[in-house]
C-alpha positions as a Markdown table, in Angstrom:
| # | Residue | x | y | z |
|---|---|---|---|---|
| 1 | Unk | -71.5 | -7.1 | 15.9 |
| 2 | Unk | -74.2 | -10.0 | 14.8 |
| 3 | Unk | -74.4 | -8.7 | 11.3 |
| 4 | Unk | -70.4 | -8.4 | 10.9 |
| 5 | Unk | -70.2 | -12.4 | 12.1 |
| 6 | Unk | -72.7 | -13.2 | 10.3 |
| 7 | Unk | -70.7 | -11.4 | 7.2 |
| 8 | Unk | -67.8 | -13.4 | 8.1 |
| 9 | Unk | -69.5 | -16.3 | 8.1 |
| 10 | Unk | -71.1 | -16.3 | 4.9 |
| 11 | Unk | -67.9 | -15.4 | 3.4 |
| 12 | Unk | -66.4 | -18.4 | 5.0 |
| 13 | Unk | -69.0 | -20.4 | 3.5 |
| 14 | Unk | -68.7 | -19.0 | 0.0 |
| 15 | Unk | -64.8 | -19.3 | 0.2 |
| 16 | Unk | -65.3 | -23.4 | 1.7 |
| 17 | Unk | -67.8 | -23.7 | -1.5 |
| 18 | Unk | -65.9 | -22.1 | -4.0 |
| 19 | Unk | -62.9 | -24.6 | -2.9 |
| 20 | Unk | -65.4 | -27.4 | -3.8 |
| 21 | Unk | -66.3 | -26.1 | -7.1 |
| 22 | Unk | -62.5 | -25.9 | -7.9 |
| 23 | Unk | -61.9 | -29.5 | -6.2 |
| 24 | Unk | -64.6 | -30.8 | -8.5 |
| 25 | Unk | -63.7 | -29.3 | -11.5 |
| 26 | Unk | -60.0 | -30.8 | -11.2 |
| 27 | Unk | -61.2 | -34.4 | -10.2 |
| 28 | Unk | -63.5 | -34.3 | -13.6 |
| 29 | Unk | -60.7 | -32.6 | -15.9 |
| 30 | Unk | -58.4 | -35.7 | -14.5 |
| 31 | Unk | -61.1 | -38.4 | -15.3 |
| 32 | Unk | -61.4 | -36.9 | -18.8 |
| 33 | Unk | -58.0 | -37.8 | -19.0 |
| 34 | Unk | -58.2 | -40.9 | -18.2 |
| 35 | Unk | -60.9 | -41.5 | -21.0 |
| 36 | Unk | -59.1 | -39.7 | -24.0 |
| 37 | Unk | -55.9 | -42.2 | -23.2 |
| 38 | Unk | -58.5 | -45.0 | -23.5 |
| 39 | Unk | -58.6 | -46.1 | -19.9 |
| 40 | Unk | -61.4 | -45.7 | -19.1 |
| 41 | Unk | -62.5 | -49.0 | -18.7 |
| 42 | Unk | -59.5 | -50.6 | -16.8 |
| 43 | Unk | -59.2 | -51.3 | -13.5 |
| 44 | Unk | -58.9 | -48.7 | -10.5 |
| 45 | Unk | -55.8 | -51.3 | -9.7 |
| 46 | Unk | -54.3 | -50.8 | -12.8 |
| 47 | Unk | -54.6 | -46.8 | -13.5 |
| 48 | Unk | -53.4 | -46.1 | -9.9 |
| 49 | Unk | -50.7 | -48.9 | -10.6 |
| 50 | Unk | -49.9 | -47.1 | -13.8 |
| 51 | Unk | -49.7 | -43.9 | -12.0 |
| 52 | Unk | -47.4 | -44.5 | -9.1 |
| 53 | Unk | -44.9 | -46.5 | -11.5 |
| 54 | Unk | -45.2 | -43.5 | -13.9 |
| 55 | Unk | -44.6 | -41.0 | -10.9 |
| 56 | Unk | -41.5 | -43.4 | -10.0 |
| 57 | Unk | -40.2 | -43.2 | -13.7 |
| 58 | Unk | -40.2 | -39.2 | -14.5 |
| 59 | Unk | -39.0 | -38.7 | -11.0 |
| 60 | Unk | -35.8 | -37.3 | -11.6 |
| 61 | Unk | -35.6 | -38.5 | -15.2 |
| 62 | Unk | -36.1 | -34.9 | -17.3 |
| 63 | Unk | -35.6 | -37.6 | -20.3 |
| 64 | Unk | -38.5 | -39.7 | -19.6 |
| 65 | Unk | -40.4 | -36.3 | -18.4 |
| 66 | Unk | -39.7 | -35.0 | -21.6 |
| 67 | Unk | -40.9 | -37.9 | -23.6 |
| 68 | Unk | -44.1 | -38.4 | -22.1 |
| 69 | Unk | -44.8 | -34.9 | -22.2 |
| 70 | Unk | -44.4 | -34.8 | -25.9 |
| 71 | Unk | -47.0 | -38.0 | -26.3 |
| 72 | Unk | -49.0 | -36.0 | -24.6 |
| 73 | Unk | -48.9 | -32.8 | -26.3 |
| 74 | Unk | -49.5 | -34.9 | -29.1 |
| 75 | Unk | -52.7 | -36.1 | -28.4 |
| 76 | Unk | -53.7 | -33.1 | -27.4 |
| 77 | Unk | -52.7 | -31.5 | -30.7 |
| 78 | Unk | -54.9 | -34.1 | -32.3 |
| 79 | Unk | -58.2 | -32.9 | -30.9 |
| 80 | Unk | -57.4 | -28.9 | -31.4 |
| 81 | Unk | -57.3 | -28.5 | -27.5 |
């Protein structure tokens, strides 16, 4: 019984760590986009200012989704990714 909780619980662990590893990798994939638009020097204020009113302006608006999606793509494009 021991050895089958203690199975369980190292699988928990693994599980909680490879959650982590997954968390982490997304944060640094986001702050690499922040660099290659050339923010990455601004304010905290300012890119979560720039965010929010970004969030406010595609919501809804497949237009403006569209568009900013295609800048994107863009710049992507540029750097073979």
């Amino acid at each position: 019984m021991r050895a089958a909780l203690a199975r369980l619980e190292r699988m928990r662990r693994s599980q909680a760590a490879d959650a982590r590893k997954k968390d982490t990798r997304e944060k640094i994939e986001l702050g690499g986009l922040i660099a290659k638009a050339g923010l990455r020097y601004e304010k905290r204020a300012l890119l979560l200012g720039l965010l929010i009113d970004a969030a406010a302006r595609i919501n809804g608006d497949d237009a403006e989704r569209s568009r900013l999606t295609a800048i994107g793509a863009e710049a992507f494009g540029r750097d073979g990714e």
